[in-house]
DRENMI-836110 format. One record per residue: x, y, z of N, C-alpha, C, O, CB in turn; residue in one letter. Coordinates in steps of 0.05 Angstrom, whole numbers, padded with zeros to 5 digits, always signed. Glycine has a CB too. Layout:
N
XYZXYZXYZXYZXYZa
...
// end
This chain:
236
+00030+00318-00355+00047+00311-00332+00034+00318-00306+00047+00314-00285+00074+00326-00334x
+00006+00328-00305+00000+00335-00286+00000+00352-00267+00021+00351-00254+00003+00326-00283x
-00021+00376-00255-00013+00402-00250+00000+00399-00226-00011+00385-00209-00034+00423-00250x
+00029+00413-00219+00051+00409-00198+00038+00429-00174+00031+00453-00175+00087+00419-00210x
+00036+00408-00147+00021+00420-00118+00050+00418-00104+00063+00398-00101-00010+00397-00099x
+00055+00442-00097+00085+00451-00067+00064+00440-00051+00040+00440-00052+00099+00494-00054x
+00092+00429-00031+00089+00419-00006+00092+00387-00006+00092+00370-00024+00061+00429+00005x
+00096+00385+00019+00097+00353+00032+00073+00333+00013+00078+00311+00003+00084+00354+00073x
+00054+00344+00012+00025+00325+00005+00018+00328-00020-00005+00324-00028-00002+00333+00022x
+00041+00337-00040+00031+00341-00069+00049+00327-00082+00072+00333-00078+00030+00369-00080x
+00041+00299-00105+00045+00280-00109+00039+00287-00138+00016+00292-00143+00033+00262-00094x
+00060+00286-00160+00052+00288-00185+00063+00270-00208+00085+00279-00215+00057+00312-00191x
+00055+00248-00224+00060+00230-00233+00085+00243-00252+00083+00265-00264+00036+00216-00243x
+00104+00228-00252+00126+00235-00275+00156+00212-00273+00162+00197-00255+00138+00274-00268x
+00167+00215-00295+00182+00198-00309+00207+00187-00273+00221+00168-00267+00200+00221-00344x
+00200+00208-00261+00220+00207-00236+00203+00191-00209+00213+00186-00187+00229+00243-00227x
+00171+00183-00220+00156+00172-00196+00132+00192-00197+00125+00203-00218+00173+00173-00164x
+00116+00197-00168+00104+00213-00161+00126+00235-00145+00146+00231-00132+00083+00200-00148x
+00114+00258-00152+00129+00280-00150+00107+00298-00147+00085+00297-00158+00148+00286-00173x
+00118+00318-00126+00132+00328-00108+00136+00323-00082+00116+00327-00069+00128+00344-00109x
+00156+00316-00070+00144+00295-00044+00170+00317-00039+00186+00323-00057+00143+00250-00041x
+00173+00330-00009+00187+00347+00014+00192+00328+00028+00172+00318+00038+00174+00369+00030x
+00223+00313+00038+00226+00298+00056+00258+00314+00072+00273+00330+00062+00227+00265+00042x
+00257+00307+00088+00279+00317+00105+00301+00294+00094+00294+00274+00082+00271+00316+00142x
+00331+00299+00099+00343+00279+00084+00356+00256+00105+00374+00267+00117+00365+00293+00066x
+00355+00232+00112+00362+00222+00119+00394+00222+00130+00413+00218+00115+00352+00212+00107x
+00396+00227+00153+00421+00230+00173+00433+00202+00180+00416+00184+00184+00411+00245+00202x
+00468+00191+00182+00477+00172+00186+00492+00183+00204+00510+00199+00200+00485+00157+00167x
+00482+00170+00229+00507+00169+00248+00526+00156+00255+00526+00132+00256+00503+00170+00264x
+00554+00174+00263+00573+00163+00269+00579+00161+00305+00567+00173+00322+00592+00178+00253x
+00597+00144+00309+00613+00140+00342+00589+00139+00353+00568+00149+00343+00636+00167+00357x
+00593+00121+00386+00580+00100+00399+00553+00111+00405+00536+00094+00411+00595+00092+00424x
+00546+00138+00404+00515+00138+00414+00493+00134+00378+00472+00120+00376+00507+00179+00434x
+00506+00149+00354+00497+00138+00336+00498+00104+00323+00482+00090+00311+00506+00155+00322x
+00519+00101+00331+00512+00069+00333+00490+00055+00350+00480+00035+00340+00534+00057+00341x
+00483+00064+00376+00471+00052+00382+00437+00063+00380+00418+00055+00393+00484+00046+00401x
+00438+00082+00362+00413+00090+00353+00400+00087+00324+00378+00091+00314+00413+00116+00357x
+00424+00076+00316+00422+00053+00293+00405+00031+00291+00385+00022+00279+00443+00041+00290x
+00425+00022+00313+00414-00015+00318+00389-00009+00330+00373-00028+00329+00435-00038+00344x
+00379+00014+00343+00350+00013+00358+00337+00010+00334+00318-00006+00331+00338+00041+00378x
+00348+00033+00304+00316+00034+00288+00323+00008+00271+00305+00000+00258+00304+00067+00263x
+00345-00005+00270+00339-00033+00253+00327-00055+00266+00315-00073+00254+00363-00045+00241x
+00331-00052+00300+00321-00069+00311+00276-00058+00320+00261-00075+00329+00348-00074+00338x
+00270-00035+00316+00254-00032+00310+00242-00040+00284+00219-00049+00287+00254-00017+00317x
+00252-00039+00256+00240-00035+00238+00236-00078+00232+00220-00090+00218+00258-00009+00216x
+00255-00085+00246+00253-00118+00250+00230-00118+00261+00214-00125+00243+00275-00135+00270x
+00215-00113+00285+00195-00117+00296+00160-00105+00278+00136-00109+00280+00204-00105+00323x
+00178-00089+00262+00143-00072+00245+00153-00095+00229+00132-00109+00231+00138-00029+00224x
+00174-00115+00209+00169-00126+00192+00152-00159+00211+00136-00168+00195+00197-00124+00174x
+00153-00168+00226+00146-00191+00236+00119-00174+00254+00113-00190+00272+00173-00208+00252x
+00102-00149+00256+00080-00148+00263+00061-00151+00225+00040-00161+00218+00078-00118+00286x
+00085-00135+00210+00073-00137+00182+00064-00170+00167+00050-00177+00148+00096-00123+00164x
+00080-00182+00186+00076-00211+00180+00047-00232+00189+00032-00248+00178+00101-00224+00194x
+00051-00222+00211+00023-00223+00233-00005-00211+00226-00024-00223+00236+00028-00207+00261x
-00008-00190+00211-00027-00173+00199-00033-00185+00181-00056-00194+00177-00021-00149+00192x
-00013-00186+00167-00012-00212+00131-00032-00235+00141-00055-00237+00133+00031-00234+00120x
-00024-00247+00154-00032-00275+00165-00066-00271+00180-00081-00290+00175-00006-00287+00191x
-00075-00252+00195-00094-00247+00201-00114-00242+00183-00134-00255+00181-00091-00232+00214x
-00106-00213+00160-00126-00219+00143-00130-00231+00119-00145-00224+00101-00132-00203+00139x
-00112-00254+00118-00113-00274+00094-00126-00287+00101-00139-00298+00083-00095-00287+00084x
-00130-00296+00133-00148-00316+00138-00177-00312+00143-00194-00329+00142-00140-00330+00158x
-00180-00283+00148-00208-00270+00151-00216-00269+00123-00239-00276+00122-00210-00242+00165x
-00206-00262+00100-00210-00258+00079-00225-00296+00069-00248-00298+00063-00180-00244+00066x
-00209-00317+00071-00207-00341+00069-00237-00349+00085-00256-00359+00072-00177-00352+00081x
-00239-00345+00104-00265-00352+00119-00291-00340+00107-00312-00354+00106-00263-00342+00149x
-00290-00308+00096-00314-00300+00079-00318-00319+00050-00339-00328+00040-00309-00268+00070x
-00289-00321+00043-00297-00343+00017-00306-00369+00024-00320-00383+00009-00272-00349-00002x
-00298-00375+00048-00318-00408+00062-00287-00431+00057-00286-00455+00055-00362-00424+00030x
-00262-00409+00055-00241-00423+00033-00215-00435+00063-00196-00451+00060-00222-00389+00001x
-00222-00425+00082-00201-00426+00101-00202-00449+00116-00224-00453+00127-00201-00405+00118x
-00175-00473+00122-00172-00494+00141-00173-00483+00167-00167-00460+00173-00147-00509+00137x
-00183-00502+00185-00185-00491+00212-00142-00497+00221-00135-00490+00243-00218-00516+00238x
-00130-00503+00211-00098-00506+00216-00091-00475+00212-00083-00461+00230-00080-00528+00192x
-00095-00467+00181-00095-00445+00174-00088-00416+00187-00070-00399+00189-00112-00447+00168x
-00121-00422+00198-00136-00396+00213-00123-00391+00243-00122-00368+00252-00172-00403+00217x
-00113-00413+00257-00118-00412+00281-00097-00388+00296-00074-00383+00292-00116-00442+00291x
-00115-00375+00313-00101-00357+00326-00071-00365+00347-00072-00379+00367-00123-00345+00341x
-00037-00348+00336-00019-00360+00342-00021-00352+00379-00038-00337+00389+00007-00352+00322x
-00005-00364+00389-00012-00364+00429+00009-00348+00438+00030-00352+00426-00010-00398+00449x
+00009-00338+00450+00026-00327+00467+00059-00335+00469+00079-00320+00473+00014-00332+00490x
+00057-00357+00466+00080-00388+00467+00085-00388+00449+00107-00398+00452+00074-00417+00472x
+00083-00385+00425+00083-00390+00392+00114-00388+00392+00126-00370+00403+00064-00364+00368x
+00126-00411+00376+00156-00414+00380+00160-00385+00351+00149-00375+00332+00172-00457+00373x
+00180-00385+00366+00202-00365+00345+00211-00378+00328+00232-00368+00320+00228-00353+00357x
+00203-00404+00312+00220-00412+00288+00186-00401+00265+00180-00390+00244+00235-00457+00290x
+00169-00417+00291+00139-00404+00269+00138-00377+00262+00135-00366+00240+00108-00406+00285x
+00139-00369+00280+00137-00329+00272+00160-00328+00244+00149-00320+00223+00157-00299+00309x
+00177-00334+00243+00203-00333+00221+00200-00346+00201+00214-00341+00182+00227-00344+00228x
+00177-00369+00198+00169-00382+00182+00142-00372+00165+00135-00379+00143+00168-00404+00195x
+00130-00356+00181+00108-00345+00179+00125-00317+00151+00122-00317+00126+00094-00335+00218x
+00140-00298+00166+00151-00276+00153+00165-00289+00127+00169-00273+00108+00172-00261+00174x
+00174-00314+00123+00190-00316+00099+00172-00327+00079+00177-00326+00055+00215-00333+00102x
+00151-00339+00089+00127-00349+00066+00111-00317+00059+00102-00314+00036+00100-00378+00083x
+00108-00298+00077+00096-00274+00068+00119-00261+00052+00110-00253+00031+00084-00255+00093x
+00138-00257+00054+00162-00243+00037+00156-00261+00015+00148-00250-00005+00198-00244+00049x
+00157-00288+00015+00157-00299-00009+00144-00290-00036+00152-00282-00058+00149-00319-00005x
+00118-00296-00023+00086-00287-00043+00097-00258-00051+00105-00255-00074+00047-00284-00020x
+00098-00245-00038+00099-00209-00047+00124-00216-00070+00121-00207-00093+00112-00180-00014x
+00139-00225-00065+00168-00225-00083+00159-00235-00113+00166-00227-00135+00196-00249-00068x
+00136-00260-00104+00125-00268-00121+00106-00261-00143+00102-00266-00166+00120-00279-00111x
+00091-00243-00119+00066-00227-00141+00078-00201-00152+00072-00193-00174+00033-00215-00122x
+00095-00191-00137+00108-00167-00155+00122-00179-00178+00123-00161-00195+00130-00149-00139x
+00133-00201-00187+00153-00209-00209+00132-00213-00231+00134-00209-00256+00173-00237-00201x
+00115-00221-00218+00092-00233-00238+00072-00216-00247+00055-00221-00264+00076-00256-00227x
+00077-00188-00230+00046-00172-00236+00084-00145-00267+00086-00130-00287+00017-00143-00181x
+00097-00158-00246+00112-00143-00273+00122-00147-00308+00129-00132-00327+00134-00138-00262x
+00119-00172-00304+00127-00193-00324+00103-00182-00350+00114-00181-00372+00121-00230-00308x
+00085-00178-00350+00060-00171-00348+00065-00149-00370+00075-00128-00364+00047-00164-00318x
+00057-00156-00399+00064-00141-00428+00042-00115-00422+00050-00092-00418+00056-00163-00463x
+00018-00123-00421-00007-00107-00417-00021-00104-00395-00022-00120-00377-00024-00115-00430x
-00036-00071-00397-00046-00070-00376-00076-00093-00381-00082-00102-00402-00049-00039-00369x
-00090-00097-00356-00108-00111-00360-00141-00098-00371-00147-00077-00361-00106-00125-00336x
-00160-00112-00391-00166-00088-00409-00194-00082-00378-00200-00059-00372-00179-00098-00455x
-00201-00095-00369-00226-00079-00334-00197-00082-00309-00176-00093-00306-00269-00116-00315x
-00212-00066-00300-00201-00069-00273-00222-00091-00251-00234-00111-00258-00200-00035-00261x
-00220-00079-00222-00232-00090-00198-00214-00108-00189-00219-00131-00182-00256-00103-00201x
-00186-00091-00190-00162-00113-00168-00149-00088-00158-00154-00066-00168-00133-00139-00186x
-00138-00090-00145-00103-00076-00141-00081-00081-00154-00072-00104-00151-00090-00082-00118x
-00067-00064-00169-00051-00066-00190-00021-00056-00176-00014-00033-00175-00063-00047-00215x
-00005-00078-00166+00020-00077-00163+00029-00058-00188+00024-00064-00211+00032-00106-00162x
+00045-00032-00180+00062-00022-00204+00089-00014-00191+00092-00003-00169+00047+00005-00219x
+00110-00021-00210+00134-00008-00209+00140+00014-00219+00125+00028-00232+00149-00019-00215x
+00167+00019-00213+00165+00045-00220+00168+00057-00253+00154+00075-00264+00185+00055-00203x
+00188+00044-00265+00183+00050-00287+00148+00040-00303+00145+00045-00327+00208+00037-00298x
+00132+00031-00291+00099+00033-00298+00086+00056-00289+00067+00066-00301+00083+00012-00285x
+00098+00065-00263+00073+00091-00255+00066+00111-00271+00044+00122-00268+00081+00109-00232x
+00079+00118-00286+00068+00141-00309+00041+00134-00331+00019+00144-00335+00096+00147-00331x
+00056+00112-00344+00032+00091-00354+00009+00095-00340-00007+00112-00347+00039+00059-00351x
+00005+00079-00317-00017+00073-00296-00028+00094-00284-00050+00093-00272-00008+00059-00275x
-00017+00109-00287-00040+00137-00279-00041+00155-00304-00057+00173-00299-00029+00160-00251x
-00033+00155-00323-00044+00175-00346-00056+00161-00373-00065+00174-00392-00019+00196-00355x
-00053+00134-00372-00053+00122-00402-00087+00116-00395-00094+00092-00394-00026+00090-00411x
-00106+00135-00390-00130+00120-00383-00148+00146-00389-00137+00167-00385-00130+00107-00351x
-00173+00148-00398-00192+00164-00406-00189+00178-00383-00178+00173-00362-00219+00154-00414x
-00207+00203-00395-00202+00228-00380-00221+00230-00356-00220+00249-00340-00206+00252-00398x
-00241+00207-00354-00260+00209-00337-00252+00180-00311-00264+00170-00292-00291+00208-00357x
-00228+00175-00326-00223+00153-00301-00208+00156-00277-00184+00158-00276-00212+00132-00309x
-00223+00156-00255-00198+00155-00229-00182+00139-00224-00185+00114-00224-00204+00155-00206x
-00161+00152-00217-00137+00128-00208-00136+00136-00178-00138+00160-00170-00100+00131-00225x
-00134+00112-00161-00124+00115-00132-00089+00100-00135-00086+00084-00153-00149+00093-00106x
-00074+00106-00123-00054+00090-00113-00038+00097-00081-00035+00117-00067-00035+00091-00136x
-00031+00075-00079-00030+00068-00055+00001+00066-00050+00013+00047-00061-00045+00044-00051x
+00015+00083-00034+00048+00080-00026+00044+00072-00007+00027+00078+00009+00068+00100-00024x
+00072+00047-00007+00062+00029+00014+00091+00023+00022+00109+00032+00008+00040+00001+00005x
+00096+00009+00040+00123-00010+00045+00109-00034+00059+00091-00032+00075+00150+00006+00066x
+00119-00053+00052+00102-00083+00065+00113-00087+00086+00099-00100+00101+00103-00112+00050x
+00135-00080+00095+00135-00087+00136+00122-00072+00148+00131-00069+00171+00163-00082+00155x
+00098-00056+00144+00083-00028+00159+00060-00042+00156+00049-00046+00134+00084+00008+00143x
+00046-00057+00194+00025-00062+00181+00003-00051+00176-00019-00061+00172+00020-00077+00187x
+00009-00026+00177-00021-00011+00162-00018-00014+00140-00037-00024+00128-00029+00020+00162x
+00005-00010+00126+00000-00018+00094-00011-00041+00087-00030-00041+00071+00023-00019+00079x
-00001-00065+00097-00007-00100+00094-00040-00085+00096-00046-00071+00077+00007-00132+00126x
-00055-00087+00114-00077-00083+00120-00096-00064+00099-00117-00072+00088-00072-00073+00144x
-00086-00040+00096-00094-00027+00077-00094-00036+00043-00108-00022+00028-00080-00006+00082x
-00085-00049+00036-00075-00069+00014-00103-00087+00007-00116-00087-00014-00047-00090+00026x
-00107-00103+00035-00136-00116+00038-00158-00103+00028-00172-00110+00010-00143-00120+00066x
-00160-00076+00045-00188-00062+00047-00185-00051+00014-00206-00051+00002-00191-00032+00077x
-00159-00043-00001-00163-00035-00027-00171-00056-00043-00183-00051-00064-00142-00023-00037x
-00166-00083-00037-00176-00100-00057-00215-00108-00063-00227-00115-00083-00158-00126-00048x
-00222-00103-00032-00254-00096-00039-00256-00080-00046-00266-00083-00068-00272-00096-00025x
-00252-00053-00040-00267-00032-00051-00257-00032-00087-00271-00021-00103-00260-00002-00032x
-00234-00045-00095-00227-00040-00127-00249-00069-00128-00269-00056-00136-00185-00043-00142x
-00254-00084-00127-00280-00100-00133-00308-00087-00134-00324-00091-00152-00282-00121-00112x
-00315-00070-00111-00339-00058-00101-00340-00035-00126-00360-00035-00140-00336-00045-00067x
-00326-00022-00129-00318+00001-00149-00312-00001-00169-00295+00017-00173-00303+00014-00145x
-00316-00016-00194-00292-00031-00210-00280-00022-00234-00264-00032-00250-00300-00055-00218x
-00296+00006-00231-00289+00030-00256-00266+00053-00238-00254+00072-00248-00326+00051-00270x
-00266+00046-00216-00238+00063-00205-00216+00048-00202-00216+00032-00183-00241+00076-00178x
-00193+00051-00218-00175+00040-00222-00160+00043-00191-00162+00063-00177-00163+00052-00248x
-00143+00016-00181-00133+00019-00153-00109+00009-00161-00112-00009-00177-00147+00005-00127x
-00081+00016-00153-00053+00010-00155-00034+00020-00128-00040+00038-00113-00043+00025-00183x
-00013+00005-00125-00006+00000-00093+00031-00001-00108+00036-00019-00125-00026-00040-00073x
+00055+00021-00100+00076+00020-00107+00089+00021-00090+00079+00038-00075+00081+00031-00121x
+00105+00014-00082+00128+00008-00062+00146+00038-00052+00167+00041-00063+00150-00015-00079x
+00139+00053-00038+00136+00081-00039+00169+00087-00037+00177+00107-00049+00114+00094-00013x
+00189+00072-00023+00213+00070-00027+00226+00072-00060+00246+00082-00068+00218+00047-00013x
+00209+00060-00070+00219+00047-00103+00210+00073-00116+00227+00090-00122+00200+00014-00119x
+00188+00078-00119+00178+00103-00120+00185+00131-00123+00181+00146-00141+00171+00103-00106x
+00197+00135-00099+00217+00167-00087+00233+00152-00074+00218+00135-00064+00201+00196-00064x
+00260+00146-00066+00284+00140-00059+00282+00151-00027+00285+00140-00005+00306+00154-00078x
+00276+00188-00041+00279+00206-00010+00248+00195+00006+00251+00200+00030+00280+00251-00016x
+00231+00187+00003+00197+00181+00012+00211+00159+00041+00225+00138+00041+00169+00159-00022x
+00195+00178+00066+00209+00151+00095+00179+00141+00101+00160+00150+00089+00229+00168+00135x
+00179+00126+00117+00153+00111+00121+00142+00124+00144+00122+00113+00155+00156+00077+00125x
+00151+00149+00156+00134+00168+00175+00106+00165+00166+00088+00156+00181+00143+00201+00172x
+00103+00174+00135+00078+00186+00129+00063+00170+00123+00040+00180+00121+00077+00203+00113x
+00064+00145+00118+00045+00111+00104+00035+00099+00125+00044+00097+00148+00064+00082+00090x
+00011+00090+00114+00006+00084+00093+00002+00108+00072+00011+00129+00081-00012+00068+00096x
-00006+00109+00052-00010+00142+00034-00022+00138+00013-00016+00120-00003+00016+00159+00024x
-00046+00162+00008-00062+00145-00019-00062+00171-00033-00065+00193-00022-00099+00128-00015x
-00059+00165-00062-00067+00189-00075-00083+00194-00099-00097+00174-00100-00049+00198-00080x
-00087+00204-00111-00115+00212-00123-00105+00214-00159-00087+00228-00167-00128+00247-00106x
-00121+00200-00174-00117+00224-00202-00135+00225-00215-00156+00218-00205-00098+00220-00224x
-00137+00233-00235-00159+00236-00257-00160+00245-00282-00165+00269-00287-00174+00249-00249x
-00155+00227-00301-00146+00225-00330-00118+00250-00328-00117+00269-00344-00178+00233-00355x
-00096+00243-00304-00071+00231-00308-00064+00260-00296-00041+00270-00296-00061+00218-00339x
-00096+00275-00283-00081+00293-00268-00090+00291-00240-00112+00280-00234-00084+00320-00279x
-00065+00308-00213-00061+00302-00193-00090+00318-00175-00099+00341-00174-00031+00309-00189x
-00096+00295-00163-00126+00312-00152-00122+00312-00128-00130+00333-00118-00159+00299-00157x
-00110+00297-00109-00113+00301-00075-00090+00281-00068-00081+00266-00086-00147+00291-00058x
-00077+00281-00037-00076+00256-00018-00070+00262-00003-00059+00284+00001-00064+00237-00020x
-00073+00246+00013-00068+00233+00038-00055+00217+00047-00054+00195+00037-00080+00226+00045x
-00040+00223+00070-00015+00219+00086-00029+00206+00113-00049+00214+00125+00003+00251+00091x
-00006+00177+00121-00023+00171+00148-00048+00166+00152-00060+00175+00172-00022+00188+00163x
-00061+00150+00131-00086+00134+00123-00100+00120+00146-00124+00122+00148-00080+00112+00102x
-00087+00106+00166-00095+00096+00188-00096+00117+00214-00111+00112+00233-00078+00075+00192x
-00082+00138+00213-00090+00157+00236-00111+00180+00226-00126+00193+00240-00061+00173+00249x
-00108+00181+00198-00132+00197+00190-00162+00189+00191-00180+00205+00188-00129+00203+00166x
-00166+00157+00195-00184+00137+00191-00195+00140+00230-00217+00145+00240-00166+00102+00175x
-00169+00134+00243-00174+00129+00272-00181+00103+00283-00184+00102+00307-00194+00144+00280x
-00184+00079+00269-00181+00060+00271-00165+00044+00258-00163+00045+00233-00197+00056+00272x
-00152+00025+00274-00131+00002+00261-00134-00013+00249-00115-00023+00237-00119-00013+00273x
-00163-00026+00246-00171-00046+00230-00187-00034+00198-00197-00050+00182-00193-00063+00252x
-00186-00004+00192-00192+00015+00166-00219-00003+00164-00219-00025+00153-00168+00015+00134x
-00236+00006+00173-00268+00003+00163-00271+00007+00130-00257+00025+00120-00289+00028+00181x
-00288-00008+00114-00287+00002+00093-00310+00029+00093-00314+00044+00074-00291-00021+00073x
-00320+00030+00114-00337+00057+00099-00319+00089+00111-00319+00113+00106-00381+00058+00114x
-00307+00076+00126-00285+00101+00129-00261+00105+00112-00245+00124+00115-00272+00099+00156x
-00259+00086+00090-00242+00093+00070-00257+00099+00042-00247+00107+00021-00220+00071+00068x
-00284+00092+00047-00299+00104+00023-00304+00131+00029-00307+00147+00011-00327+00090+00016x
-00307+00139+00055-00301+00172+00063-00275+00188+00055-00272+00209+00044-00302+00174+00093x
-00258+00170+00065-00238+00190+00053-00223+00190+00021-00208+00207+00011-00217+00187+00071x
-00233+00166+00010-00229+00176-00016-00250+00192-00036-00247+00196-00060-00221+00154-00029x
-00273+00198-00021-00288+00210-00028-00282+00241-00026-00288+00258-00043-00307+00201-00018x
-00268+00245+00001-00267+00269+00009-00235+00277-00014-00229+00299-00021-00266+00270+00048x
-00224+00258-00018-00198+00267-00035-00214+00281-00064-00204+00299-00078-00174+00234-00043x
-00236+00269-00067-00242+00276-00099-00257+00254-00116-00278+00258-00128-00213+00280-00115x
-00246+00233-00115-00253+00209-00114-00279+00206-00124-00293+00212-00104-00249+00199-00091x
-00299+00198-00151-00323+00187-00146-00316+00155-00156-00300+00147-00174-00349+00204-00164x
-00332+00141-00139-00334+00110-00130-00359+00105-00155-00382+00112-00157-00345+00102-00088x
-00346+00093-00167-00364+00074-00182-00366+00051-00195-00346+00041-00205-00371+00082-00194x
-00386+00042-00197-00384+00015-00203-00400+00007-00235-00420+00019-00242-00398+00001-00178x
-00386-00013-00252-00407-00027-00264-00427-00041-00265-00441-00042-00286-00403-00035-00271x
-00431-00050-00250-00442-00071-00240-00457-00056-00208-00440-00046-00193-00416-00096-00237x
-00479-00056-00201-00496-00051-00176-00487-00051-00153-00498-00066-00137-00512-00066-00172x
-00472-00038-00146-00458-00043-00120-00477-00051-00092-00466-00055-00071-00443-00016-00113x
// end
């Protein structure tokens, strides 16, 4: 089950999620000033889901242009002017796919027998996915919420490096689905294992990095520094 770390940053695979996660408990306010401090964070958390949309769309098409795979319609950068039905149109085709690849990466009898992807897991899988694997294999996973666009972003940069690496297993769970009490203060968030025990993580992946766009050799630093050895089959 994995040896149990106190505190905020100790993450231990079990039948309940990753565990141990310290969160403060979520407060609901009542009468007119909590109401209107309501509508600020739903009307904030509207705006992280439609920058999460924008992020999506940026690096699908940068991704698309390295494969030589991208329409110049596609790609093109939206203007200043960009009507509000596009932005909305934009967010419901990205909600789509995710709704999509999660149903389908769950549907899914077996694990797959190599890796070198990112492995959507739910929650009743996370136990599986980090302990059902030799004792010499690392697991990264990745708590995420998809309107945060560091996560969208970070999602990207894990899908090369689980290519680049392809004997380190990489998996990405919906950190809400996950722990119930888990708020998106601390995400993006990666954590560490190793034949199914809890080795490190990290909280706030993009401010620990210092750049917005997560360089990949600054995330081969810090999963290195978690514990992490990177390796590959194949010649990196």
């Amino acid at each position: 089950d994995g040896k149990p770390i106190r505190g905020a940053g100790g993450f231990v695979a079990n039948d309940l999620g990753p565990d141990d996660v310290v969160r403060q408990p979520r407060m609901r306010n009542t009468g007119p000033k909590g109401v209107l401090e309501d509508a600020a964070r739903a009307a904030a958390h509207a705006r992280l889901e439609k920058q999460a949309a924008s992020t999506y769309k940026t690096e699908l098409c940068r991704a698309q242009r390295q494969l030589g795979t991208a329409s110049c319609s596609s790609c093109t950068q939206p203007s200043a002017t960009e009507d509000l039905e596009d932005d909305e149109e934009v967010f419901r085709l990205y909600k789509q796919q995710r709704m999509a690849q999660m149903k389908g990466q769950a549907l899914q009898q077996a694990r797959l027998p190599t890796f070198g992807d990112v492995f959507q897991v739910t929650h009743d899988e996370f136990v599986d996915f980090v302990e059902c694997e030799s004792p010499d294999t690392y697991v990264v996973i990745h708590l995420f919420e998809d309107f945060l666009p560091a996560c969208v972003r970070l999602n990207f940069r894990l899908q090369v490096l689980a290519k680049q690496f392809n004997e380190v297993k990489f998996g990405a769970i919906i950190a809400s689905e996950a722990k119930q009490t888990m708020t998106c203060e601390r995400l993006p968030a990666l954590v560490a294992y190793r034949g199914g025990e809890y080795l490190e993580s990290e909280l706030n992946v993009d401010q620990v990095v210092g750049d917005d766009e997560l360089p990949l050799h600054s995330l081969t630093e810090v999963l290195q520094r978690m514990g992490v050895k990177l390796t590959s089959a194949q010649p990196v």
